[in-house]
N, C-alpha and C positions, 0 to 999 in steps of 0.2 A: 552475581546479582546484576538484575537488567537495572539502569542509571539514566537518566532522565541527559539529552544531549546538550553538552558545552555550548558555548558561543563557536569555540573555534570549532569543533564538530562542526557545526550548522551552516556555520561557511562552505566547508568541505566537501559536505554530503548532501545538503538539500540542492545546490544549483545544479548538477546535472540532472536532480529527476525535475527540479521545476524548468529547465529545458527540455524534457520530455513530456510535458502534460502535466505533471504533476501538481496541485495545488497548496501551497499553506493558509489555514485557517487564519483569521484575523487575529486569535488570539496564540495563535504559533502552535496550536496543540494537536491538530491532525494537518495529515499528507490525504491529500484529494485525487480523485481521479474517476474519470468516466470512460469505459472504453466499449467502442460500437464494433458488432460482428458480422458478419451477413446474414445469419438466421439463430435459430435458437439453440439448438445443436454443435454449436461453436462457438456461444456462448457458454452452457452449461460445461462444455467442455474446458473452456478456460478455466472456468468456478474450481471444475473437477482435478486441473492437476493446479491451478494454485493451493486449491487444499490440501493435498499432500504435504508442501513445503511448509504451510501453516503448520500441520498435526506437528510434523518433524521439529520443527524449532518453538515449535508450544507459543504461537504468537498468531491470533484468528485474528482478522478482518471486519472490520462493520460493512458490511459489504450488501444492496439487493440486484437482483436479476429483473428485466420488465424485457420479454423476447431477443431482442439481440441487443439490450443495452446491458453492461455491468456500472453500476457504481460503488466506488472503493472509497473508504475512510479508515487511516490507518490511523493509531494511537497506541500509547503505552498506560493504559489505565492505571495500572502500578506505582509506574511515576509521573501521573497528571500531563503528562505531555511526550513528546516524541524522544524515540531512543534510538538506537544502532539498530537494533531487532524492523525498525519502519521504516526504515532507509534500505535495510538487505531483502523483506519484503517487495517493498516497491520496485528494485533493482530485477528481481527474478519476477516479479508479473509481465514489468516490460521484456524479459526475455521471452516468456511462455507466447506473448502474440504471435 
């Protein structure tokens, strides 16, 4: 069962992605991020293999496309806030660039 993150988690695992772009919401409950492409085609393309990783670990994305921008909002609906599952997410988007 997916578990809503510790305090010590959150120490752990949010400051390397919030040194990578990464955003926390003011209320602590989503990891943010916008990331720019050169055109749309490499945009769509990110979309297309971060979703794999999504279907595989059963954890989607609040995520829109507008031509070469992505914007990401991860969350754990489940447990009203962020878990391990938006931390390993975010970790493997910043790989796929």
């Amino acid at each position: 069962m997916t578990e809503k993150l510790s305090d010590t988690a959150r120490e752990t695992l949010l400051p390397p992605l919030t040194a990578n772009g990464w955003t926390v919401s003011e209320d602590g409950k989503k990891l943010s991020k916008s990331f720019k492409f050169e055109d749309f085609p490499e945009a769509f393309g990110f979309m297309t293999r971060a979703a794999i990783y999504a279907e595989k670990w059963n954890h989607h994305p609040e995520w829109s496309n507008v031509y070469n921008t992505v914007d990401v909002d991860l969350t754990t609906h489940d447990v009203g806030g962020l878990s391990a599952l938006d931390a390993k997410l975010a970790r493997k988007m910043d790989q796929l660039i």
